[in-house]
N, C-alpha and C positions, 0 to 999 in steps of 0.2 A: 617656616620655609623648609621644603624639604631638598635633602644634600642629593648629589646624584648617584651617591650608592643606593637611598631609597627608593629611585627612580628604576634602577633597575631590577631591584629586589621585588618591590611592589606594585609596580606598573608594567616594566617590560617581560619582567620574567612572567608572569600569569597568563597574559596575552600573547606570548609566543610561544609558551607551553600547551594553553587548549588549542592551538592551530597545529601544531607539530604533534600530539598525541591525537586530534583528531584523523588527520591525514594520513600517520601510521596505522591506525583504525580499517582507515576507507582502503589501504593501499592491502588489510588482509581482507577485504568484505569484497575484493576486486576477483579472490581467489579461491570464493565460496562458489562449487560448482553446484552441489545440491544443500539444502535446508540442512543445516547442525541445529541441533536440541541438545542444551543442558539444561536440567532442568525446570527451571520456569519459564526458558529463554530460550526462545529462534532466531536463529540468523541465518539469513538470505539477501542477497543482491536487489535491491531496488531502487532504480533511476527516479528518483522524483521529482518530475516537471512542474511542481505545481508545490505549495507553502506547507505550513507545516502540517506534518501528519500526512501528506498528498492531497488536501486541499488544494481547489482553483487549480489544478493540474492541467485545464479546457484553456486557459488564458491563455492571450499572445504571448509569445517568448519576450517582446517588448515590456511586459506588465513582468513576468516571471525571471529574466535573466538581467535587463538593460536595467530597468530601473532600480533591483535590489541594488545592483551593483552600482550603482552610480551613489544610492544612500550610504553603501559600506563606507566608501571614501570622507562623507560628511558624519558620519557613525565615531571611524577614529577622532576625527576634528572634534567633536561633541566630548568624546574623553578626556583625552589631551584636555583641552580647556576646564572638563570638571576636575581631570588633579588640579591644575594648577592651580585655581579657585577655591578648589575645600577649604577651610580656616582652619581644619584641625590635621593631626597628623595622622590618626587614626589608619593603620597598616591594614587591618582587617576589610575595615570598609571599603578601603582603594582597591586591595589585594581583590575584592569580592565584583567591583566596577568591572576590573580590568579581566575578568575570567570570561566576564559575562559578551561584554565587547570581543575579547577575543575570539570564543567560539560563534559569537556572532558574525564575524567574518571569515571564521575558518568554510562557514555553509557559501559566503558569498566569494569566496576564491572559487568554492565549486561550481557555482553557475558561469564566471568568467571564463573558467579553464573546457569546463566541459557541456557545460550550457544547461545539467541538472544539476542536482543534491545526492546524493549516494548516500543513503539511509539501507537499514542491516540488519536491524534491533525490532524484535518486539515479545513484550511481556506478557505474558499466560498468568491467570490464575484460576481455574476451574472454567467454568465457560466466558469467563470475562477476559480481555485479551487487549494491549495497546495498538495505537497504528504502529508505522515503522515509522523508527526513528534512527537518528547516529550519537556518536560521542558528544556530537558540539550540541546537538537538542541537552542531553545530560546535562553536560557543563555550564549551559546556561543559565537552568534550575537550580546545581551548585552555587555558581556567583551571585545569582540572584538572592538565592537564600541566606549567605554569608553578609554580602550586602546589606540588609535586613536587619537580620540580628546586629549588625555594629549598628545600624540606626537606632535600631528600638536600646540598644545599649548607650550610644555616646548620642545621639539626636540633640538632647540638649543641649548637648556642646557645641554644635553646627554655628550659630551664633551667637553666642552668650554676649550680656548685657554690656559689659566694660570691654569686647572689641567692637561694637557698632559705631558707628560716626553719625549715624540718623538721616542721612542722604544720601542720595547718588550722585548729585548734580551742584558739587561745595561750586564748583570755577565754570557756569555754565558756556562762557564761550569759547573757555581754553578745551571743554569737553568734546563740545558738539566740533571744533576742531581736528582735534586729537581723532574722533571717531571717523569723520569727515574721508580726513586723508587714507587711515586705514583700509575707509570702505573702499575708497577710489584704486587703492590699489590692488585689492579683492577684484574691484569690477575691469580692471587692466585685463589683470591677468585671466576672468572669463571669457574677457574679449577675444583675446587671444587664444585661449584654448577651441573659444566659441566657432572663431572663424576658420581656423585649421580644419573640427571635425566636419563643419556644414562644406566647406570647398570640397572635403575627402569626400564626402557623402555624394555631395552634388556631381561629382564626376565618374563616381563609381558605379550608382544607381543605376543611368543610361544603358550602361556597357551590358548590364545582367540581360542575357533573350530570354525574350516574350514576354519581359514585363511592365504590364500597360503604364501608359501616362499617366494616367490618373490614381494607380498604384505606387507611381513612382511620387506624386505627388505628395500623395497622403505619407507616405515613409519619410517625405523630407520635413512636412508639418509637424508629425509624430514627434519627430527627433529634437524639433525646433521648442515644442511646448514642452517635452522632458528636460532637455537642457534649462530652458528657464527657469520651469517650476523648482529644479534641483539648485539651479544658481541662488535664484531669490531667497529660498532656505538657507542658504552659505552667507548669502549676505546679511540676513537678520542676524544669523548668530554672532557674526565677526563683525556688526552693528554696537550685541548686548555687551559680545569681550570685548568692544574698544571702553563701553564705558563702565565696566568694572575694571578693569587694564587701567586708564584716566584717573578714576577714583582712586585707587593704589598708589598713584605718584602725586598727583592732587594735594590726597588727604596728607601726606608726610607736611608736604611743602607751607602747606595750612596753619597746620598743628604747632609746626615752626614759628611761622610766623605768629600765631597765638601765645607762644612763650614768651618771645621778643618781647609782645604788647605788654603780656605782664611782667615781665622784671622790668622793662620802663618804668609800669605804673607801680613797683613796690613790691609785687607779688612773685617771690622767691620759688621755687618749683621742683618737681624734677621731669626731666621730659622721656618718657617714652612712647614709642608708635603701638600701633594695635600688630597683632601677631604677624600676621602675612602682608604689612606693609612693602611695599620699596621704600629705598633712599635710607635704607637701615643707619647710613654711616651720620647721620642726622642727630641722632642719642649718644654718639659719641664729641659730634664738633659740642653739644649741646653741654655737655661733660667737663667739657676741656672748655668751654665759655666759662661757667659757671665757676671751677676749681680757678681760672686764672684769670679772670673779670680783673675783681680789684684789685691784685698785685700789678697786672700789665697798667690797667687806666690809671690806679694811683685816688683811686677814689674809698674813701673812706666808708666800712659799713653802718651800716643802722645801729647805733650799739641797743644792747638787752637793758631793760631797767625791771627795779622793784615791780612786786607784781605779773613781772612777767613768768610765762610757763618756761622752765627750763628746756631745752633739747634734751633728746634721748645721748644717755651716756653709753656710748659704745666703742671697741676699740679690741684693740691686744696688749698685751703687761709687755711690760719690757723682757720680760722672758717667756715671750712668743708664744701664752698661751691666752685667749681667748676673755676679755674682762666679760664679768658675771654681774650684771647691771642689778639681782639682787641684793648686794653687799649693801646697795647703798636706799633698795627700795624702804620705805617709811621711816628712814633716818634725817638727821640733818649732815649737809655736807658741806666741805668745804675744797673746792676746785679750782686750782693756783694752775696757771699757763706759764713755763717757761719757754725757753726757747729749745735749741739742742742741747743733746746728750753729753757733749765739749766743751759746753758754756762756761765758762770758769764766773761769771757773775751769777748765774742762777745758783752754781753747785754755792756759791759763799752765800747766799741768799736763803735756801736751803738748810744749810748745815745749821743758822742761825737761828731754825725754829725749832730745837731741839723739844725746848721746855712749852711750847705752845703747841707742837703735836701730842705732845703726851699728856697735856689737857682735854686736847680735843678727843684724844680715844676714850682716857678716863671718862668721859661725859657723851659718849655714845655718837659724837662726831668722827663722820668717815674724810680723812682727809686724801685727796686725789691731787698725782702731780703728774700734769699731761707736758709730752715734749715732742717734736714734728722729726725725732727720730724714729729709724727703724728698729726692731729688737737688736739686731747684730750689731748696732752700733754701742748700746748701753755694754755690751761685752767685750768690744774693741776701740772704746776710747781712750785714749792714752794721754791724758794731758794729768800729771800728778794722781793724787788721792781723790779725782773726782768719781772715776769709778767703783773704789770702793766705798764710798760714800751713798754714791746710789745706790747700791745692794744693801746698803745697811738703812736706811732714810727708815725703814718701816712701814711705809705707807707703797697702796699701790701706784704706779706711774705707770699711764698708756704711753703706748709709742704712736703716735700719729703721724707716721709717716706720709700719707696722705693726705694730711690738715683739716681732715673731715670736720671733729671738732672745731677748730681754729675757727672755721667758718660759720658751722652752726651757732657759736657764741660771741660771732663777730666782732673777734679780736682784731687789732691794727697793727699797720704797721708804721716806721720811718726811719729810712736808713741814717737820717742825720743825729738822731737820738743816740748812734754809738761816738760823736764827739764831743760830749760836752764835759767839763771839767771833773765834775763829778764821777763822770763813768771813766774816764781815766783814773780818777783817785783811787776808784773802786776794783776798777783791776790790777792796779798795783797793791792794791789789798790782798785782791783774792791771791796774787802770786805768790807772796808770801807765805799763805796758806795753801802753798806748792799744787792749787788748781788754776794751772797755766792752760790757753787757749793752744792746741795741736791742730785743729780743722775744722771746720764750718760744713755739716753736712746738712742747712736750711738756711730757713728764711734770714737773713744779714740784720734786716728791721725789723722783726719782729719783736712786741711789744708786750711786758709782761702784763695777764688781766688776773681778776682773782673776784670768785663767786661763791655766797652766801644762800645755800640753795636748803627751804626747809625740807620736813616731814614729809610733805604735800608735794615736793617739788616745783615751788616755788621758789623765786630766785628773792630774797630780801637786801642785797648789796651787790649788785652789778659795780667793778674798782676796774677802771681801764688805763694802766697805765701811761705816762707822757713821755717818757725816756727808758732808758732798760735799766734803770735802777729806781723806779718808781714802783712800789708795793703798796698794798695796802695796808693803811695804820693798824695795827696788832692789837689794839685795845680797843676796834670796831670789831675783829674776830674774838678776844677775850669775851665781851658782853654775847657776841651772837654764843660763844661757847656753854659758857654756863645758864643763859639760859635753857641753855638746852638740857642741862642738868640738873634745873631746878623743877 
């Protein structure tokens, strides 16, 4: 979607630049009293009544002045709607539309204004020679050319295969609605314009001396089959824009609804629109469903089992640089979820596998400790020696602030799990081991898990805790260990 600095940059500015150089042009070709030659090139004053090059110059001014003019006006509409429609962003290609559009109305101001073209220009080369031409003929062949080449450059891109939706017509009665009303108010407002110019006509005609009835008549037919012919074209186009305009809000609304269907049915996702959608803000409600579904509902996820493909391990270290999901590619691993960075049960939890981390390194096991903190926080928690503690663990620890992971390995949670006998016993342990609770920057419930992920990256012990001092048995990691050393 393009911002509206684009709009001016690549759209307005091209198309008010050929009209404003071409008119500065005409305004010194006004002042050519006799024929200048430089050398390839003459320039002289010529009114040209008639199309390009002075073609059809014999036709009524109704065929030469009324009707270009009247296309000029559906010429912008035609633009306009192909920016807005392009799928890509492509500045060249627009930049090259709008030159071309431009100078094509800078000719049609002049038949308005003055009821010819002022044309100035004409090329010599030995006895070969062009007709006359002006700046905006030029400009034309420019935009047209630049145009061009970004197609034959980006064309492909015009609709690539993963923005199509494969219809036009997903909602057809909300469509033909939608398009309905647009036309109706299309056809309003011809009405209106329609009957103004016939009444002005129709009173003005009479009043001209000497001019027959019959002449008068035909003038007023004239005007009546131009009008139409020129309306009908308006209204096919703002027919075709209602229903790609439809489609546009349509498809979001759809696409929506098709994500619904699937996380009903199981099928977890991520939802984005295709490029120049509306209803953008749709990938974000879709975001914030997804991150806080089962925290808000209180519904328990699908847990991972043996066998299962683990999620991609991605994240940032607690010191806020970027985890390197090589560390752990063709290894076997082992990935303990605490909670935060202040937990005084995790850091004693923790601190307790001194002798089993350094098993697991000796034997090529990458041991990972994820926490739903931010980096800043691993640096400014303040509850006793849990800080230094985590600096010294050895192992890497993401901060998930996010809970990106949490979710991907549909950890649980339950706030009542912080009352139970045990876990009191157990913080007054850790206290003593002067890692006292200062602040809670997550989840209150959340529940510690812990996974046995091979080689292959496969997971061989999916352990989901029941309470926040429930771990898994160490002599299920001791054997995953040394296996792995054997």
């Amino acid at each position: 979607m393009m911002k509206f600095k684009d709009w001016l940059l690549v759209v307005l500015a091209p198309f008010t630049l050929a009209i404003v150089i071409d008119h500065l042009s005409k305004w010194f070709a006004f002042r050519i009293v006799n024929p200048v030659v430089f050398s390839n090139a003459e320039f002289f004053f010529f009114a040209n009544e008639g199309f390009a090059l002075g073609s059809l110059s014999g036709l009524s001014k109704i065929y030469t002045v009324v009707l270009p003019s009247s296309l000029g006006g559906l010429l912008v509409f035609m633009l306009l709607v192909l920016q807005y429609f392009l799928p890509i962003y492509s500045p060249v290609m627009r930049f090259g539309a709008s030159l071309l559009v431009g100078s094509m109305c800078s000719n049609v101001l002049d038949r308005i204004v003055r009821g010819y073209v002022v044309d100035f220009i004409v090329l010599k080369v030995g006895s070969w020679h062009t007709g006359v031409f002006n700046v905006a003929d030029a400009l034309q062949w420019v935009g047209l050319g630049i145009g061009l080449c970004a197609y034959i450059a980006n064309g492909r891109l015009l609709y690539p295969v993963e923005q199509r939706r494969g219809r036009k017509w997903i909602d057809p009665q909300f469509q033909l609605q939608y398009c309905l009303k647009l036309l109706a108010i299309g056809i309003c407002f011809g009405l209106i314009s329609g009957a103004l110019s016939y009444t002005y006509i129709n009173i003005l005609i009479p009043q001209i001396q000497g001019l027959p009835v019959a002449a008068a008549q035909d003038l007023t037919v004239t005007f009546i089959g131009l009008f139409a012919a020129t309306s009908a074209s308006f209204f096919v186009i703002l027919f075709i824009t209602g229903v790609h305009l439809s489609h546009r809000i349509v498809g979001p609304v759809h696409a929506f609804e098709n994500f619904l269907n699937d996380f009903l049915s199981g099928k977890r996702r991520e939802f984005r629109l295709r490029q120049n959608d509306e209803l953008k803000q749709l990938e974000t409600i879709a975001d914030r469903f997804l991150k806080n579904f089962n925290d808000a509902a209180g519904i328990q996820p699908v847990a991972l089992a043996e066998g299962d493909l683990a999620p991609a391990i991605e994240g940032t270290t607690s010191q806020g640089i970027p985890f390197d999901p090589e560390q752990i590619r063709g290894k076997k691993a082992w990935m303990i979820f605490y909670r935060y960075a202040t937990c005084p049960l995790c850091a004693l939890h923790l601190d307790g596998l001194g002798k089993v981390i350094s098993a697991a390194k000796a034997n090529g096991v990458v041991v990972l400790a994820v926490y739903e903190s931010s980096p800043a926080e691993f640096e400014n928690a303040k509850c006793g020696a849990t800080s230094q503690m985590l600096r010294t663990a050895g192992i890497p620890m993401i901060a998930d602030e996010e809970r990106k992971l949490y979710r991907a390995f549909k950890t649980r949670q339950n706030k009542l799990a912080g009352f139970t006998p045990k876990t009191v016993w157990t913080l007054i342990k850790a206290s003593w081991r002067n890692y006292r609770q200062d602040s809670i920057d997550g989840k209150f419930g959340q529940l510690p898990s812990h996974f046995l992920i091979d080689e292959k990256g496969v997971i061989g012990t999916a352990f989901y805790g029941e309470s926040f001092t429930d771990h898994i048995d160490l002599e299920v990691v001791r054997k995953f260990i040394f296996q792995a050393g054997s």
